[in-house]
N, C-alpha and C positions, 0 to 999 in steps of 0.2 A: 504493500500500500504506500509506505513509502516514497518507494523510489517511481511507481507512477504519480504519484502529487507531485513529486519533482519534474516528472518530466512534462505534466503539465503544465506546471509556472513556469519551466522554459520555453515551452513555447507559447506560451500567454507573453512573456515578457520578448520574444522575439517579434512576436507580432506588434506590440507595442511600440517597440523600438522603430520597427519599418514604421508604422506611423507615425511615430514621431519625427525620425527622419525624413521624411515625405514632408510632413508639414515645416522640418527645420530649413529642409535643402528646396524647398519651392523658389522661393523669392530669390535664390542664389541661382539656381540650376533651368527653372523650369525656359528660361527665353535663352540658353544657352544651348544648342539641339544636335546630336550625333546621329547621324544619318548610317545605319545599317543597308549594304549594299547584297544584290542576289544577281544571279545575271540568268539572262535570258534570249530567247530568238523572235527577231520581230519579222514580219511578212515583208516588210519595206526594207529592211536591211538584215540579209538572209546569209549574208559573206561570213556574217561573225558573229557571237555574242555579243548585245548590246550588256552595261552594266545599271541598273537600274534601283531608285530609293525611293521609298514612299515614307514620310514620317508626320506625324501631326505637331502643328506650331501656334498656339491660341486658335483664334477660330478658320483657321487655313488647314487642309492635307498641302503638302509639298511635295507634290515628284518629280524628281529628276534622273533624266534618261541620257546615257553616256556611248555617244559609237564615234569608235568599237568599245568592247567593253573593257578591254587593256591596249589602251593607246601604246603607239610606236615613237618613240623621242625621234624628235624632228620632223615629226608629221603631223598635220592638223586635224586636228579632233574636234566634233560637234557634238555640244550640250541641249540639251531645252528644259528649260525647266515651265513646269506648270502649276498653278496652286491653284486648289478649289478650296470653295465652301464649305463648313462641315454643320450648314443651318438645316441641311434638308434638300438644298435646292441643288449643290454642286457648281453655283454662280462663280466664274473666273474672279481673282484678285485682280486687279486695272492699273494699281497704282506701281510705282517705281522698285526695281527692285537694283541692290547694291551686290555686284557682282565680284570677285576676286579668285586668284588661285595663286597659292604659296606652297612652295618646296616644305617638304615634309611634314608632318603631324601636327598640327595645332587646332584647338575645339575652341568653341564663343569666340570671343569675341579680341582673342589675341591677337597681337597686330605683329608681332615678331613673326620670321619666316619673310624669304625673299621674293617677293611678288614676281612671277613670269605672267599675270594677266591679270589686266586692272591694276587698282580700283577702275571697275566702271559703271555707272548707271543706264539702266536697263530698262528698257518701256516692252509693250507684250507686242510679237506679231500676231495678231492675231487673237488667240490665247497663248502663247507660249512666248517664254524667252529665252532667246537663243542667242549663245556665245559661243565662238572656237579655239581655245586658248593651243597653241603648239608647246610639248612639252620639251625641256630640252635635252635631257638625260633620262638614265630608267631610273626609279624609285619611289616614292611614297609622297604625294601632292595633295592639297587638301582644296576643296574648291566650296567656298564661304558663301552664302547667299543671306542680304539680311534686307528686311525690311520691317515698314510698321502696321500693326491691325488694331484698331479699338485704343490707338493712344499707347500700345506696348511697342517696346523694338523686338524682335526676333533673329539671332544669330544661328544659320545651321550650317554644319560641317559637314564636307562629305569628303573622306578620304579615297583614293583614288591611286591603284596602283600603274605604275606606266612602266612599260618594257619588264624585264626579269631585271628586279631591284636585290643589292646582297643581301638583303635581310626582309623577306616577306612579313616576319612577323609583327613589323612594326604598329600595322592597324589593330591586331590585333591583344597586342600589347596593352595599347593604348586605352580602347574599351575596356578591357583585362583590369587595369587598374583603377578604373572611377567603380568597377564590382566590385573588387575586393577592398576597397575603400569606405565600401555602403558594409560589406561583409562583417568588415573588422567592429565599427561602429556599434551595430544591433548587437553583434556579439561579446560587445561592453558592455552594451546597455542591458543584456541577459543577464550577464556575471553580476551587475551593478543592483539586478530586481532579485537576484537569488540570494544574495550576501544579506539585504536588507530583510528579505523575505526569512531568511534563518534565524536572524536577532529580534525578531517578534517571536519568536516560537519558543526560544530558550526558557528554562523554566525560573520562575524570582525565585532567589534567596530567599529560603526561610528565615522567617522572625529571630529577634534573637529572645523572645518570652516564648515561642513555641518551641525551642530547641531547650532552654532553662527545664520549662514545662514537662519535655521528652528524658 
C-alpha cells in the first residue's frame, strides 16, 4: 500500500509540475515556435522529396513547404510558406511577414547566426509567400518567419538541413535539449512534492507528561 501511494503522489506531483511548467514557461516560450519537419512527395514536384512543417502560432497554423526537401549548397531553393486561420474558417493571414535564414541552429527570436537570406519583408502571392534563399555550404540553417496576430509577435524556426552536413545530429540535438530541460524541471518538482509530502506524515513526538505518565 505503501509504495502504490507513493507512486501515486508521483505522479500527481509530475503532472503538477507539467502544469505548472506550462503555465511558468507560457509567456517565455509560447510566441517563440520550433517547427518539427516530415518530408514528403508532392504531385507538382515529383523529382524529390519536398520537406514540409505545419505548427500552430496564436490564432494562425503555419506551413511551410521546402523543395527539394534537402537543398544542394549553391543551388536555389524555393520556400512558400502559408498561414491559415484556426477560427473555423481557414481564412489566409494578409499581413507582412518577416522573413530570414541563418547558418546553423538558433530558435525565437535570436539574432546571432550569419544571415545568407534576408532580413526580408514579405507580402502573400497570392496566399503564399515565397522566398528562394541559395545555401552556400552543406549543414544545418534555420529559416525564421515572424510576424504579428491579435497585437502578439510570433517567432518560428525551422531548421533545415542542406547537403550531407558533419554532424546530422544537430536538429536534433537541439529539440533534445529544451525536452530534457522540461524533463529535469517536473522531475524537481516530483522530488520537491514527495520530500514535503513525507514531513507531513512523520509521526509528533510524544508529550513529554505522556512518556512521564508511561
Amino acid at each position: 500500500m505503501a509504495k502504490k501511494a507513493r507512486r501515486r503522489s508521483l505522479a500527481f506531483a509530475a503532472l503538477a509540475g507539467v502544469g505548472l511548467l506550462v503555465v511558468l514557461a507560457a509567456p517565455a516560450l509560447a510566441h517563440h515556435i520550433l517547427g518539427i519537419p516530415h518530408y514528403a512527395y508532392e504531385d507538382s514536384y515529383p523529382q524529390a522529396p519536398v520537406i514540409k512543417y505545419s505548427v500552430e502560432a496564436g490564432p494562425y497554423v503555419v506551413e511551410l513547404t521546402g523543395y527539394p526537401g534537402r537543398p544542394v549548397p549553391g543551388e536555389r531553393a524555393k520556400m512558400h510558406a502559408y498561414l491559415r486561420s484556426r477560427d473555423g474558417t481557414g481564412g489566409p493571414y494578409q499581413g507582412p511577414v518577416r522573413v530570414r535564414v541563418v547558418e546553423g541552429a538558433h530558435q525565437g527570436e535570436d539574432s546571432s547566426g550569419v544571415n545568407i537570406y534576408g532580413p526580408e519583408t514579405l507580402l502573400p502571392e497570392n496566399v503564399f509567400y515565397v522566398f528562394c534563399p541559395t545555401y552556400p555550404l552543406d549543414g544545418i540553417y534555420t529559416v525564421k518567419l515572424a510576424f504579428e496576430a491579435e497585437g502578439q509577435p510570433f517567432t518560428i524556426s525551422f531548421p533545415i538541413t542542406v547537403g550531407e552536413p558533419k554532424s546530422a545530429w544537430v536538429p536534433v540535438a537541439w529539440g533534445g535539449g529544451v525536452l530534457l530541460f522540461l524533463l529535469v524541471v517536473v522531475r524537481a518538482i516530483a522530488i520537491k512534492r514527495q520530500r514535503r509530502l513525507s514531513r507531513k506524515v512523520e509521526p509528533a513526538p510524544a508529550s513529554k507528561a505522556a512518556t512521564e505518565g508511561a
